[in-house]
C-alpha positions in Angstrom: 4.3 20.6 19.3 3.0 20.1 23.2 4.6 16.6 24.1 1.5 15.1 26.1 1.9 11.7 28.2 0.0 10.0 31.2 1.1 9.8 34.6 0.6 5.8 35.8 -0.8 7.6 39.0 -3.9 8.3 37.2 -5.0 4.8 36.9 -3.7 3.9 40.9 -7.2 2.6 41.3 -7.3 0.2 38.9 -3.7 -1.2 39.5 -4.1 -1.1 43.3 -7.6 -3.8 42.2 -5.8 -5.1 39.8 -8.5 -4.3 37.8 -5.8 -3.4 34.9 -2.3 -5.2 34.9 0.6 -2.7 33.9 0.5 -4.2 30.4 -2.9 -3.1 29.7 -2.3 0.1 31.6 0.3 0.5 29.0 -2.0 -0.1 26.3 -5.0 1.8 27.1 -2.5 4.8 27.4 -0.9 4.5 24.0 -4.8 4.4 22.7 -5.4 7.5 24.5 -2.7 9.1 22.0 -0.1 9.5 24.7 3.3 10.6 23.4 5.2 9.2 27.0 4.1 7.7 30.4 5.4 8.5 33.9 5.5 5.6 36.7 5.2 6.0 40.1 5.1 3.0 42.4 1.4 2.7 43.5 -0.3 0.2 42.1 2.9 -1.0 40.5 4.9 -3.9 42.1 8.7 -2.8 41.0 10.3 -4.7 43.7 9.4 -8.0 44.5 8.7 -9.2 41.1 12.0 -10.4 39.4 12.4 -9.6 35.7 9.2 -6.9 36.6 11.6 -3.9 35.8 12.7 -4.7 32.5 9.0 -6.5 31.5 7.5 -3.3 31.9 10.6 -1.6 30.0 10.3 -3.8 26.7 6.1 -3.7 26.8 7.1 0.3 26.4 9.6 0.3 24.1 7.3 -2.3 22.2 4.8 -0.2 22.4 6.2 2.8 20.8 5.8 4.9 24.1 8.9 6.7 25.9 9.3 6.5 29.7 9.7 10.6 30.7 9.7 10.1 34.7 9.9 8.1 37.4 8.7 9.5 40.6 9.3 8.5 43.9 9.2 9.8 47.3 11.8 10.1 49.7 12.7 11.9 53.0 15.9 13.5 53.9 15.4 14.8 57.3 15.8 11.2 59.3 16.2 11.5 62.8 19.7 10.3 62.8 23.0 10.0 60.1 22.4 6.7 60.1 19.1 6.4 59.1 19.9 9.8 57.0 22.6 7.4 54.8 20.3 4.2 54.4 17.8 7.0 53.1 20.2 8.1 50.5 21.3 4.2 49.2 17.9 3.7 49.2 17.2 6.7 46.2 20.2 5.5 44.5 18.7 2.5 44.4 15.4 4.0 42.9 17.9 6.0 40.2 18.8 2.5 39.3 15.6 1.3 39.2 14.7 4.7 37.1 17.7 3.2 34.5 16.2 0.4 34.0 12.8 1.5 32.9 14.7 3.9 30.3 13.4 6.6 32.0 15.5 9.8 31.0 14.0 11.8 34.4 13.4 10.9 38.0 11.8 13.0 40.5 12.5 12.0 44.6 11.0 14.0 47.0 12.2 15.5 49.6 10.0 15.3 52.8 7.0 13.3 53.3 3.9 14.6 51.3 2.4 15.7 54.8 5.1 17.2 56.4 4.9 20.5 57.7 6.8 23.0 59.1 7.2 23.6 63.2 8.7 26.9 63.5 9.3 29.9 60.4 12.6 29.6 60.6 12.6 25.8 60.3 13.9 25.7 56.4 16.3 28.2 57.1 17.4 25.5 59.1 17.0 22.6 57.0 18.4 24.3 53.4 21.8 23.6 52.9 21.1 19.6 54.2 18.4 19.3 51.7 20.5 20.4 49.2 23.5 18.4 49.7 20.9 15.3 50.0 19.4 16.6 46.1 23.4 16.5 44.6 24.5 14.0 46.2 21.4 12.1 44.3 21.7 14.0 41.4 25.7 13.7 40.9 24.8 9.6 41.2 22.1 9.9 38.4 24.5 11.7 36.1 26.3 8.7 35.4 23.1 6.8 34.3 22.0 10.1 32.2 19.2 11.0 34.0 18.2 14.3 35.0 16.7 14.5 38.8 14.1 16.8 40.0 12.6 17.8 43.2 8.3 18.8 42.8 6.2 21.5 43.9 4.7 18.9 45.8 2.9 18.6 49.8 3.4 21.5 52.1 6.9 22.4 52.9 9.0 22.9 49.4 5.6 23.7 47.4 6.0 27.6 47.9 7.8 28.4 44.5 10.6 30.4 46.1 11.5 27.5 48.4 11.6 25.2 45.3 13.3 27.8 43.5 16.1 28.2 45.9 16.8 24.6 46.3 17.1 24.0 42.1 19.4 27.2 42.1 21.4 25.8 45.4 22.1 22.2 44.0 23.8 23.9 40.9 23.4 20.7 38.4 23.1 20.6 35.0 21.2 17.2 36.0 18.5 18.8 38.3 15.7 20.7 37.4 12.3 21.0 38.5 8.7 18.8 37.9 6.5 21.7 38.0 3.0 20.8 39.0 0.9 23.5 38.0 -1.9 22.8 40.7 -0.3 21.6 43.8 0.8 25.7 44.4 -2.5 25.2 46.0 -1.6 23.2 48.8 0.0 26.4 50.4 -2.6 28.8 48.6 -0.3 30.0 46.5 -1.1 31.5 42.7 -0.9 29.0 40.6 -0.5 31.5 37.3 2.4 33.7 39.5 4.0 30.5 40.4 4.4 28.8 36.8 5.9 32.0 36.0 8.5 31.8 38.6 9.4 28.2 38.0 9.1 27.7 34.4 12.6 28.0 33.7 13.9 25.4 36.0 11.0 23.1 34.7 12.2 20.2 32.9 8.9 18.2 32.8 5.2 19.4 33.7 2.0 18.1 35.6 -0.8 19.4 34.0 -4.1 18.9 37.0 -7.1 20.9 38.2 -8.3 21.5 41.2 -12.3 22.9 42.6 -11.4 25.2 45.0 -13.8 26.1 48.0 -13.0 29.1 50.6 -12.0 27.8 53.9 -15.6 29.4 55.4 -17.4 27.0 52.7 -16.9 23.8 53.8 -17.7 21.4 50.9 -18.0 17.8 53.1 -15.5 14.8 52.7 -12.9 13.8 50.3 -11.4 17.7 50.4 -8.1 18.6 51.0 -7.6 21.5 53.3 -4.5 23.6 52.7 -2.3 25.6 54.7 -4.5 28.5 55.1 -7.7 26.5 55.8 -8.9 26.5 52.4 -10.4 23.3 50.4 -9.6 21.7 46.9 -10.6 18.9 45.0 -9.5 17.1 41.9 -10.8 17.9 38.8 -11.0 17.3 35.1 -8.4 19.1 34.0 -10.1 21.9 32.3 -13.5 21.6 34.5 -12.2 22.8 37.5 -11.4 26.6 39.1 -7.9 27.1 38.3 -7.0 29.2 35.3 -5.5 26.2 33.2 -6.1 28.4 29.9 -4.0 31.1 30.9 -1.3 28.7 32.7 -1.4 27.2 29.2 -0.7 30.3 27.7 1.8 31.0 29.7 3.8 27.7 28.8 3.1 27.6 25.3 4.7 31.2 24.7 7.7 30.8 27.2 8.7 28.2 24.3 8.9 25.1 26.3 9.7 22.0 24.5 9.8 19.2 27.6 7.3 16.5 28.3 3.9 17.7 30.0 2.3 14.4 31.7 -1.6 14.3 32.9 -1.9 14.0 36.5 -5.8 13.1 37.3 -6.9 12.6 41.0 -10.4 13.4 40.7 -13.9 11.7 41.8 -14.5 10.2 38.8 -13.8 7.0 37.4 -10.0 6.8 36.5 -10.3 6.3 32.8 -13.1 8.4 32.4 -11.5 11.3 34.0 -8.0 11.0 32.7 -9.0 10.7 29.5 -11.3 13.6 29.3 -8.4 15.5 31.0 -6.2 14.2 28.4 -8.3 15.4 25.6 -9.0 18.7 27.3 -5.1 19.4 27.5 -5.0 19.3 24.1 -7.8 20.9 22.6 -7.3 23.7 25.0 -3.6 23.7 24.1 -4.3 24.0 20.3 -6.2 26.7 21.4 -3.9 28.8 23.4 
């Protein structure tokens, strides 16, 4: 049976307005039917708040809901060792923090969301310090019992070989892979050829759509571009262009058992759309 959950990122808008304290986020996911809920930080004050932390910890426990993830981001190519070291106390800090939510997983990125790569040769280059940056982190998180992971996520370790490679480098039985099955787009990648790849590695799944416009047919603002030029937008998951049925498919008979988590950043209104997308993942997963 799928395990199905929210992503706290879905409801950023009305955290960030404060439209909906975390409490109530809590609640209206649990009323959705959710099984688990991810954090990330937006929207969410973890930091400043004392006692936040373990609040939001017993309001989930309380509420019969398990934590799956804690994302993050993080960047281990710093201009200096210095700066390189206060990055890496910093996501131990965050693996704490991960702890102390009960989360069993936590995903850190690598690079920024944006960055890009300035030569072909560059990861060649970067490789073997990103992966010492992803053990060193994950090695610290295996003494709280939590599994790391890097995503499919931005530009420059979204190709699924690159995230491949890095998973298979770091060599942990405490590192794995969040597997976004729509952010392949980014770099213009097939999503369905992807998931295949990484599905292995995957220890926990974002389940998103994406519109998806040629780079010829520009569609106006609020678009991403990708690498190649093209556009894509969020979607209800299940309304948009990508092949979400056969990507379910694909999951359902590989005989994965992990938590899948919706990840909603479309146009529409952040209940509305998360929890049509919610719904949609699991009709169209009883269907598979």
């Amino acid at each position: 049976m799928m395990k199905l959950g929210i992503s706290s990122y879905c409801l950023y808008p009305n955290l960030h307005s404060q439209e909906m304290s975390v409490r109530q986020m809590l609640e209206w996911v649990k009323a959705q039917g959710a099984d688990h809920v991810e954090f990330t930080p937006h929207g969410i004050d973890f930091e400043t708040n004392p006692g936040a932390v373990e609040q939001i910890a017993d309001a989930t426990r309380k509420l019969g809901l398990e934590v799956a993830n804690y994302a993050i981001s993080a960047n281990f190519l710093q201009s200096t060792p210095d700066e390189y070291r206060q990055e890496l106390a910093r996501v131990k800090k965050q693996v704490e923090l991960a702890a102390r939510l009960g989360s069993s997983q936590m995903r850190h990125d690598v690079v920024a969301w944006a960055y890009k790569q300035s030569s072909v040769g560059q990861f060649e280059g970067d490789f073997e310090h990103l992966v010492d940056a992803c053990g060193i982190i994950a090695d610290y998180a295996a003494s709280y019992g939590i599994t790391t992971t890097i995503e499919n996520h931005g530009f420059y370790i979204t190709p699924s070989d690159r995230s491949l490679r890095i998973v298979q480098a770091v060599n942990r039985p405490n590192f794995k892979m969040l597997l976004d099955i729509g952010n392949f787009l980014c770099v213009d990648e097939n999503p369905v050829a992807a998931v295949k790849q990484c599905l292995s590695v995957a220890s926990i799944i974002h389940f998103k759509d994406f519109y998806i416009r040629r780079a010829y047919e520009y569609p106006g603002e609020g678009w991403v571009q990708t690498m190649n030029g093209n556009y894509i937008r969020g979607a209800i998951f299940g309304q948009g262009d990508m092949d979400v049925r056969y990507i379910i498919r694909i999951i359902k008979e590989s005989g994965y058992k992990g938590p899948i988590s919706i990840e909603f950043e479309g146009f529409e209104a952040a209940e509305r759309g998360t929890s049509a997308s919610f719904a949609n993942a699991r009709r169209l997963w009883d269907e598979a």
